[in-house]
C-alpha positions as CSV (number, residue, x, y, z in Angstrom):
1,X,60.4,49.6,-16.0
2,X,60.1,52.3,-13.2
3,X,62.3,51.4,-10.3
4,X,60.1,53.5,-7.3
5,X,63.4,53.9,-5.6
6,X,65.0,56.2,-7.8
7,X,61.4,57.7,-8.6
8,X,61.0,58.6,-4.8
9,X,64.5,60.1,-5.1
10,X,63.4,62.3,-7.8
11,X,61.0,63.9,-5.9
12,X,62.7,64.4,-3.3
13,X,65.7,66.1,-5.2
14,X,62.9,68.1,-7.1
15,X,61.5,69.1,-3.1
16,X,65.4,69.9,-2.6
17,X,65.4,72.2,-5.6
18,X,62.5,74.1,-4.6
19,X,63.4,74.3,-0.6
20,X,67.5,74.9,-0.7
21,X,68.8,76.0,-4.2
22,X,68.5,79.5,-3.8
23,X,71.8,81.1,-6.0
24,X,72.5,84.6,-5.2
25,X,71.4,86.2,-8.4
26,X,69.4,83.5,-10.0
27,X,65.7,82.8,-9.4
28,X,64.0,79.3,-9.6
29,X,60.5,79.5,-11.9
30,X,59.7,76.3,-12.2
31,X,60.6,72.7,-10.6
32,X,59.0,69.6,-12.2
33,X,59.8,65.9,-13.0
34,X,59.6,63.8,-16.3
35,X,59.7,60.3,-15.8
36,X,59.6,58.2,-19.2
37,X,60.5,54.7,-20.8
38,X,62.3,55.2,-23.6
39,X,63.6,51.4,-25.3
40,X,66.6,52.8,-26.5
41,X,68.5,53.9,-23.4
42,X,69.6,57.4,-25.3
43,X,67.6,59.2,-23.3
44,X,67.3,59.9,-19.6
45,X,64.2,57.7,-17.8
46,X,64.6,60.1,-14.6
47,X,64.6,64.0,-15.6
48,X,64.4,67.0,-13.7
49,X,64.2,69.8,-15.5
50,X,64.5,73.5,-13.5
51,X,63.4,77.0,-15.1
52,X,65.8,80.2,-14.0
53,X,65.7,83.4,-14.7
54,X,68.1,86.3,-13.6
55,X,66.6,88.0,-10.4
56,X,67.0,91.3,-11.7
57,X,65.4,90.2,-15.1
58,X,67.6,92.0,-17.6
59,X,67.3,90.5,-20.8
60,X,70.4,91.3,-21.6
61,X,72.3,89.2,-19.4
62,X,73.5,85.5,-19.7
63,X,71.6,83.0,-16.9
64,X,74.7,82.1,-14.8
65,X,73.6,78.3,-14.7
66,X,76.4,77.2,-12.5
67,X,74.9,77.0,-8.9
68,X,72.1,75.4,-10.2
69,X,74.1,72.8,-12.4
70,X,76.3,71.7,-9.1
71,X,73.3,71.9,-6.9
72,X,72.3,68.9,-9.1
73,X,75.7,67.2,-9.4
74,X,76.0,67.3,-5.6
75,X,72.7,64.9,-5.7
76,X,74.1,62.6,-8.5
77,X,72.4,64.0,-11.3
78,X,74.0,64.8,-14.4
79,X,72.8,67.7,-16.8
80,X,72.6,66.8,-20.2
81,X,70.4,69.6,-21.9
82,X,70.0,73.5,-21.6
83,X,67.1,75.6,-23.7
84,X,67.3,78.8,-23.2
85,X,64.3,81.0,-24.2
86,X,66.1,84.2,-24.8
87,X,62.4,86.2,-25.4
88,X,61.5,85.4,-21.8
89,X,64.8,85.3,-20.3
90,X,64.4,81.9,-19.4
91,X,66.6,78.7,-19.3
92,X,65.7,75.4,-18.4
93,X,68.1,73.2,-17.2
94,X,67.7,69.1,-17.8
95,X,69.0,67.0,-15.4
96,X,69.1,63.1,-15.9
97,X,69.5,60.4,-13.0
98,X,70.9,56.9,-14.3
């Protein structure tokens, strides 16, 4: 069941993401939300998953995650995936809210 208080929160920490996570040398791509029912409690029903890239794109580099993991834990989420797409230079972080 979808409790519309902790959905309304999730927006707002995605809106958060998007206004006020800004690291110094890591650029946010993408901010979006995944709310699901899943039965069997192994899996988040609240996620929040965030695409970052290096600013200076250098595919080279590791994606310091970081700033963008505490900027989550300050709002009481808790990151329980990374994928990184090393061909793009992309990682997308998965937060989960319980």
């Amino acid at each position: 069941m979808i409790d519309e208080d902790k959905r309304n929160r999730v927006y707002e920490i995605v809106q958060e993401f998007k206004d006020d996570c800004s690291p110094k040398f890591i650029e946010l791509l993408e901010v979006y939300c995944d709310i699901k029912y899943y039965e069997d409690d192994e899996m988040p029903q609240y996620e929040i998953h965030v695409v970052i890239k290096d600013k200076d794109h250098q595919e080279y580099d590791n994606t310091y995650c970081y700033p963008v993991a505490e900027f989550g834990r300050d709002r009481g989420l808790f990151l329980f995936d990374t994928v990184s797409n090393w061909q793009e230079g992309k990682v997308t972080l998965r937060f989960g809210m319980e």
